[in-house]
ZAMARGU-4260 file (C-alpha; in steps of 0.2 Angstrom, whole numbers, plus 5000, padded with zeros to 4 digits):
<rodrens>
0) 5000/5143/4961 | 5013/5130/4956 | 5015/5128/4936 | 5012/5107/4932 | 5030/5102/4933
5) 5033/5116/4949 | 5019/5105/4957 | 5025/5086/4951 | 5045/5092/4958 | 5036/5095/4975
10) 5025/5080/4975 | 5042/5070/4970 | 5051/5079/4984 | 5041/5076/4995 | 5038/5057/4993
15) 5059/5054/4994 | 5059/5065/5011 | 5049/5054/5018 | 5055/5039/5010 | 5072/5046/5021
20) 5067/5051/5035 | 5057/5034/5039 | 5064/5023/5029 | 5058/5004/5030 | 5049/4993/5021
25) 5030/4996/5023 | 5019/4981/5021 | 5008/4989/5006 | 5006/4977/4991 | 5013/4963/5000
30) 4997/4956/5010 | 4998/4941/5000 | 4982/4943/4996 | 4978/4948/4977 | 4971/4968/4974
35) 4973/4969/4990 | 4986/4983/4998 | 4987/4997/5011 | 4991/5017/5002 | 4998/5031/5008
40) 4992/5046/4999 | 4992/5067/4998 | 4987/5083/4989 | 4985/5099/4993 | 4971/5098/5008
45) 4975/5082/5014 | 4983/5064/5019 | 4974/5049/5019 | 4980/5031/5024 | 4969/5017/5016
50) 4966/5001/5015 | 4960/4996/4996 | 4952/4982/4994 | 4951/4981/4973 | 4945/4962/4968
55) 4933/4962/4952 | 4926/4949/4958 | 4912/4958/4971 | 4906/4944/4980 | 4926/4943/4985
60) 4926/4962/4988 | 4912/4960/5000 | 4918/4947/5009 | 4933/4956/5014 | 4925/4971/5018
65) 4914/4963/5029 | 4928/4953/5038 | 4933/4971/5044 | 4916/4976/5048 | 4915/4963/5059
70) 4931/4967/5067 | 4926/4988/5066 | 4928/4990/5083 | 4945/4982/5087 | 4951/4992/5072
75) 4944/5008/5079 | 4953/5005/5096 | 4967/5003/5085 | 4970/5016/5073 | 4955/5028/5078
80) 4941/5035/5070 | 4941/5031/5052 | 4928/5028/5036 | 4922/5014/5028 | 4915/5013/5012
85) 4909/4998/5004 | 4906/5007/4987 | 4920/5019/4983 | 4921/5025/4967 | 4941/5031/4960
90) 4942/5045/4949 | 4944/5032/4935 | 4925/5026/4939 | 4932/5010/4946 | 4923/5003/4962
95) 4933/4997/4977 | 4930/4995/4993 | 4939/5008/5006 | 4943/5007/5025 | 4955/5027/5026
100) 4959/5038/5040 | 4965/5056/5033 | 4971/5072/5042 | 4965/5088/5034 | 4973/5107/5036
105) 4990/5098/5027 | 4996/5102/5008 | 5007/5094/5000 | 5013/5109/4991 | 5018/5115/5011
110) 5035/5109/5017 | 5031/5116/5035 | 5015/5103/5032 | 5028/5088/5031 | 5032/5083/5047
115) 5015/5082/5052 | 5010/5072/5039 | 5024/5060/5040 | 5021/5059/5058 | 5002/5056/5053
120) 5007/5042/5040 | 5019/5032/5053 | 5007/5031/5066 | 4992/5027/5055 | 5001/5015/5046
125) 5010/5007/5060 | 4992/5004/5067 | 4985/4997/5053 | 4998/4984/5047 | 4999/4977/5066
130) 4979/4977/5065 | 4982/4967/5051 | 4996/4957/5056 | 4986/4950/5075 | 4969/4945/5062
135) 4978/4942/5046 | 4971/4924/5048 | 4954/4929/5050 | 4953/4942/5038 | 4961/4929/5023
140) 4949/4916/5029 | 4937/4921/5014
</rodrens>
């Protein structure tokens, strides 16, 4: 077991090794579209790349979701199997909605874990920014 600050020097070294060995400017927060952003995340059993859509406003929240309901299965030819859920509720009791693929049997804490994750996080989200990109005019059309 790592202590806490063991734990945060591994989580920051392994957020600037793959800021290095893939490094360009991911599309993220810049959607142009207000609390609406792509994520990379990781712990100690797994990755996840997800789309977050966090509008207060719910009847926008919904109507974003459902734009990539309705595009569910060109996203799925795209990126693969993933979840959707309309409801997600953080750790901090705030409800978004979600659209993730993750990859299990990886740890942060692991460095030999890295390159698969990394490899996992440039595929994924390479798949999901040009999903994004071909319907980005459908999908702001709210």
């Amino acid at each position: 077991m790592f202590s806490k600050q063991e734990a945060q020097q591994l989580k920051t070294e392994f957020w600037t090794a793959f800021g290095k060995a893939f490094p360009r400017k991911w599309l993220l927060y810049d959607t142009k579209i207000k609390d609406f952003s792509f994520k990379f995340s990781a712990d100690n059993k797994k990755a996840e790349v997800s789309l977050d859509i966090e509008m207060k406003d719910e009847l926008f929240r919904n109507a974003y979701f459902e734009k990539f309901q309705s595009l569910e299965d060109l996203l799925r030819d795209e990126i693969g199997e993933f979840f959707m859920d309309e409801f997600h509720t953080l750790e901090n009791g705030k409800v978004i909605s979600r659209i993730w693929v993750e990859k299990h049997g990886i740890s942060i804490f692991n460095k030999q874990t890295w390159p698969d994750t990394f490899e996992f996080f440039v595929e994924k989200m390479n798949a999901f920014e040009m999903f994004f990109y071909e319907y980005e005019d459908f999908i702001k059309s709210v």
